[in-house]
N, C-alpha and C positions, 0 to 999 in steps of 0.2 A: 436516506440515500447518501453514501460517501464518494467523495472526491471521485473513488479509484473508477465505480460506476459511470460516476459521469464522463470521465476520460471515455472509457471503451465505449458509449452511446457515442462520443463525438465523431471517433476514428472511425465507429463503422459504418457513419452518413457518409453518402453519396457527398460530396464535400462540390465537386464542378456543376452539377445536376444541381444542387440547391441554390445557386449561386444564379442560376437563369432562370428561376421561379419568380412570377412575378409577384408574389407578398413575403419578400425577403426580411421584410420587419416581423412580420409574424414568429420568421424561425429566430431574430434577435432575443424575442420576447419568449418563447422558447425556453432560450440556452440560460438569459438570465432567470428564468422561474426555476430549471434546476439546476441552477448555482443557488438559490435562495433554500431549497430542502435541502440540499446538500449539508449546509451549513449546518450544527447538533443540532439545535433547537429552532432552525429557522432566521435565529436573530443575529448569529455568527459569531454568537458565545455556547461554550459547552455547556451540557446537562450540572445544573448546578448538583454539589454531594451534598450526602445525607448532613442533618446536621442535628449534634446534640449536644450535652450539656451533662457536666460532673453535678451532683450534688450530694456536700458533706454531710456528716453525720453532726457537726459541730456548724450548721450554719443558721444563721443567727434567722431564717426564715421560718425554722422548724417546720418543715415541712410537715414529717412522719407524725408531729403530734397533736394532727387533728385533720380529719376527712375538710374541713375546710382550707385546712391549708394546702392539703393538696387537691383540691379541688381549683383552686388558685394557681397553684401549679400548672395543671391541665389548662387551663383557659392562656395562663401567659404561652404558655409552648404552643400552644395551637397561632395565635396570635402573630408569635414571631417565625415560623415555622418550623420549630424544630421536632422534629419525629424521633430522636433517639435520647431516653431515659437511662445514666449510668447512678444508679444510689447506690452510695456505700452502706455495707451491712456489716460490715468486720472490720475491726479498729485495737491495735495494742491489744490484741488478743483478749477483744470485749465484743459480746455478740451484740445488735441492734437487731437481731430475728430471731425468734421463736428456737433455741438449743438447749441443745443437752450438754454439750461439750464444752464450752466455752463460761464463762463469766456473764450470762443474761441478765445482770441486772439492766443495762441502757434499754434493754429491750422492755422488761418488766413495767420501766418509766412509762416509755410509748405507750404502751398498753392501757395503763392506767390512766394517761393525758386523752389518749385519742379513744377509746373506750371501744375498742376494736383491735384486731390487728390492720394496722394500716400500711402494711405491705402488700396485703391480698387485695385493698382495697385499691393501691394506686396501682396493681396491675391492669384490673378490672378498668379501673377508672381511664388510662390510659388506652388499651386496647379497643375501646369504647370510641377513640376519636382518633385511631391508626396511628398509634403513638408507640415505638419498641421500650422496653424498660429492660434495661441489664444490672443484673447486681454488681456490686461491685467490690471489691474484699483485699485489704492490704494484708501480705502474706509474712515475708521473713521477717518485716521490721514491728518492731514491740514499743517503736517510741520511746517515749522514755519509763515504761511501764515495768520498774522493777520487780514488782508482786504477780505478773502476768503468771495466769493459772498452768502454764505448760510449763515455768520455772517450778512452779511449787510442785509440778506433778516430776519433772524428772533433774533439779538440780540448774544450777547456770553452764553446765558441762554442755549445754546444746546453743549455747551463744558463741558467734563467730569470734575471730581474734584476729588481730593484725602479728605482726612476726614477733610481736615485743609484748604479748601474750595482752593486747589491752584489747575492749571492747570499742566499739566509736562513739559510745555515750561519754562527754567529759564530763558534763553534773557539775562542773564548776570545777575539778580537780587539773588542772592543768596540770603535763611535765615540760620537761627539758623539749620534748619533741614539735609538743604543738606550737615553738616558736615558729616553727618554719612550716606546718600542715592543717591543714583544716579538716578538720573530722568533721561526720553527718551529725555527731551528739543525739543519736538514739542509739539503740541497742538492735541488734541484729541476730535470727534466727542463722545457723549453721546449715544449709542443705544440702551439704556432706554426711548428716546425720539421719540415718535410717529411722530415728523417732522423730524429730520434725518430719520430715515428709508424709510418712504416715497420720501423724498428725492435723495439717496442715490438709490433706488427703479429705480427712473425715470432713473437716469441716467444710468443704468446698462438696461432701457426698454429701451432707446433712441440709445445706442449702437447695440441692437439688429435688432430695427428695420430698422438703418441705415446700417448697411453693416451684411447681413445674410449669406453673405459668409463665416464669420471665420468658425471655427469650435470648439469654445469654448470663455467660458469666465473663466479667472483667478483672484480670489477675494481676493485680497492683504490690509493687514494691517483693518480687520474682526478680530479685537479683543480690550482689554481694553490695555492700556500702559502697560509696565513692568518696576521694579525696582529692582534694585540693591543693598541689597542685599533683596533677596524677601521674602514673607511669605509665608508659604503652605495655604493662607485662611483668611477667617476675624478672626476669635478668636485670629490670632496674631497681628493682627497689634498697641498693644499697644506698641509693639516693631519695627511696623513694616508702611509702609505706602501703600492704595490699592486705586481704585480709582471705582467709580460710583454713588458717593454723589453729582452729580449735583441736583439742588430743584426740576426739574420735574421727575428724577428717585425715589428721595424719598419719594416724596407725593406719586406717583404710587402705590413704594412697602406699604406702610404704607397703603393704601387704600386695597391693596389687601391681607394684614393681620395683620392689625392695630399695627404695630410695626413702631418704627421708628430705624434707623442702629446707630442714634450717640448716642440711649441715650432708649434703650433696655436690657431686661435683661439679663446679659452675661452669657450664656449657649449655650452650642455646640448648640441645636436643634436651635436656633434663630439664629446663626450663619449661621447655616448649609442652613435656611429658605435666607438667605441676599446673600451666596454665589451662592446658585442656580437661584436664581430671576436675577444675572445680568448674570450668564450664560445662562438662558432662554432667556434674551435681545439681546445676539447675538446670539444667534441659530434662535430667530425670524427674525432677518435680512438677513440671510445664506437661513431663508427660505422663505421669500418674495422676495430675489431677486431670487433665482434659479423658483420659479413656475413660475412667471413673464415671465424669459428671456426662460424658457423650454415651455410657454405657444404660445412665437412668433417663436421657433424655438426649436420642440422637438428633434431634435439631436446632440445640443450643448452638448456639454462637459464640467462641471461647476467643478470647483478644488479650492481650497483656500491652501492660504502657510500658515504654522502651525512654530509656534517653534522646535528646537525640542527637547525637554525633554517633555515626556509624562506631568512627574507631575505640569510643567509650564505651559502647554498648559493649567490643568485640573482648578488650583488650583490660577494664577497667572493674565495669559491673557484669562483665562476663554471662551476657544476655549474649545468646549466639541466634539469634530471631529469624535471619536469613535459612536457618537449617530449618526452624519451628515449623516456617511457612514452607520449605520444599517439603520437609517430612511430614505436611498435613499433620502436625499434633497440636496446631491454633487455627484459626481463620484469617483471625486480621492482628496486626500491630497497631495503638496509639502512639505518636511519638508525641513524648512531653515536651513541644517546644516554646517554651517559655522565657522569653525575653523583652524586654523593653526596648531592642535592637531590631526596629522594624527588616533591614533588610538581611541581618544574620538569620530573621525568623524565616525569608526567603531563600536564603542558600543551604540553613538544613533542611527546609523542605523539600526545597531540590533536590538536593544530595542521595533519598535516600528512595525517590520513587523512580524506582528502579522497572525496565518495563515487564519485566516477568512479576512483578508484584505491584503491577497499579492498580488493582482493582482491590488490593490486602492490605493498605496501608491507609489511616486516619491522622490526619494531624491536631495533635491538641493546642491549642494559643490561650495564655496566659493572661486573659483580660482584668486579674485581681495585679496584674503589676501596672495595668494602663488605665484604674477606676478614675486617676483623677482626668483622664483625656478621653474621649469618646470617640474624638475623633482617629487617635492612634489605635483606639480598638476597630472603627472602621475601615481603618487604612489595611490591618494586618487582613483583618476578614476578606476584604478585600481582593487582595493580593492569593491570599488562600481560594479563595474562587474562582480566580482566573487559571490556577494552577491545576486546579480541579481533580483532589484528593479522592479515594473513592470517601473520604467522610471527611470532616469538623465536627471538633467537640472541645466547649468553651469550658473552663476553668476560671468561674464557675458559675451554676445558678444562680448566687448574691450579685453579682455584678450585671446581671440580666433584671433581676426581678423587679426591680425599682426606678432604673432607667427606659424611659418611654422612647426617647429619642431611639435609644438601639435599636429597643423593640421593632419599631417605625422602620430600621435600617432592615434589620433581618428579614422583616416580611416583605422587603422590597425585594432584596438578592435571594429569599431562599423560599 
């Protein structure tokens, strides 16, 4: 029952008539029973959100490589309560599932360790104690994987560029530039490039098609690099450095409004024109893979993790998310909010639940920056729960698995 109910029950009692009844405490006892439902849950705290947990392909629990271990898995989630499974299956363009298309050797491993496929097993296993499992797949970035099989299949011509034709991998080569900027130092897929997408495409179709169990897909690292310290946009960067000047995104855009981005006439509107064309580059990706994987499996739940300062996402990594979620070509955003900075972790979370998007929005908290303090991982979780996201999802499993005391915490708040 909400508030607004009880209002109108109030105003439409005989309010002077009640008032000369002679068990006027009754009706006290009454008004306070429904102020008590009123309240979400009765207790006068909100429905706590879902809550889950990243885990890596590279974590030191190995999950995937043995039915026991995730078996162990399943028991600690249940435990602490958390109902929503994100595993990463896609890494530096290396498969950890069952493909055709990618580099399976990680996968091959599994196989041979866990002596099963233990994908199909922790869906099952999961599902089995009402537990969600979403894959989860890093997309344009290639780490530092310079051999990555989509280089060898079509050249380095599909890796992005910042305006001074570099990659954001430094590999130890410093210039004159990086005195003053901080690069990501991986390497970056172009999604200005009609073969990355397609690409990139398939293998988010081939996960589908192979285990239609999950019940979602999570699209990680669906964005341009970021820099330190950054610019709000292209009209700065002669201050500043951006990236999407690989040759087949510039011929594109210039074809598609006869400009070219290094050597244009510097004006907000042509700016504005360069800014948006490579945010349309990933919004087309965002939207070819969700029809795609929604077309082999329309009850997937498709999510992508976001930064989280709105104006970075809009302006920087040129993740334009706010459109994703109106044009329904996602469900939900994660925002990686990640800091050490208990209350900055509370002003981006603010910031960005927006009410036409509160029930589309997840907040991720960075509990591998707070391993040595538990209680600053309490404090954030916390805080996160009063705020009441429609989800939490902790980064990461390793920092849950072994700590009892959290455990302890989780299964109390969730």
């Amino acid at each position: 029952m909400q508030i607004s109910l009880l209002h109108t029950i109030f105003m439409s009692m005989n309010i002077p008539f009640l008032l000369k009844i002679k068990h006027i405490t009754l009706f006290a006892v009454v008004l306070a029973w429904l102020a008590f439902l009123s309240a979400p849950d009765g207790l006068g705290r909100s429905k706590a959100p879902s809550l889950g947990v990243w885990i890596t392909v590279f974590t030191p629990e190995k999950v995937l490589y043995s039915t026991k271990n995730i078996d162990l898995l399943i028991e600690k989630c249940k435990k602490s309560g958390i109902n929503d499974i994100y595993i990463q299956l896609y890494r530096m363009d290396k498969a950890y599932y069952d493909s055709k298309i990618a580099d399976r050797s990680p996968f091959d491993s599994l196989m041979r360790s866990a002596g099963r496929d233990p994908i199909k097993y922790l869906i099952n296993a999961a599902h089995k104690n009402n537990i969600k499992v979403y894959a989860w797949i890093n997309l344009l970035s290639l780490a530092q994987n310079e051999k990555a099989g989509i280089i060898n299949k079509f050249g380095d011509g599909v890796l992005t560029l910042d305006q001074y034709g570099r990659t954001p991998l430094i590999g130890g080569k410093k210039d004159q530039l990086d005195k003053y900027y901080i690069r990501e130092d991986q390497l970056f897929l172009e999604p200005g490039d009609k073969r990355v997408r397609n690409y990139l495409v398939s293998i988010a179709s081939e996960i589908a098609r192979n285990y239609p169990g999950f019940d979602g897909l999570q699209l990680d690292y669906i964005r341009y690099p970021s820099i330190v310290p950054f610019a709000p946009g292209s009209r700065f960067y002669t201050h500043s450095i951006g990236y999407g000047y690989s040759p087949v995104n510039l011929r594109n855009f210039k074809a598609a409004t006869g400009l070219d981005p290094k050597n244009m006439t510097p004006s907000r509107e042509n700016y504005k024109k360069w800014d948006d064309w490579r945010r349309d580059q990933v919004t087309s990706l965002v939207k070819e893979i969700s029809e795609t994987v929604k077309g082999t499996n329309p009850d997937w739940q498709i999510s992508v993790t976001v930064v989280p300062s709105i104006e970075r996402t809009y302006t920087v990594t040129l993740q334009d998310w706010t459109k994703w979620l109106d044009k329904e070509l996602i469900d939900y955003v994660v925002l990686m909010n990640y800091t050490d900075d208990n209350y900055l972790m509370e002003l981006y979370s603010r910031s960005v639940m927006f009410p036409r998007f509160r029930n589309k929005v997840h907040v991720g908290m960075g509990a591998f920056l707070l391993k040595d303090s538990t209680d600053d991982i309490e404090a954030q979780l916390s805080t996160l729960r009063d705020l009441s996201p429609a989800g939490i999802v902790i980064f990461s499993y390793d920092d849950i698995a072994n700590n009892e005391e959290l455990q302890g915490f989780l299964a109390k708040e969730f």
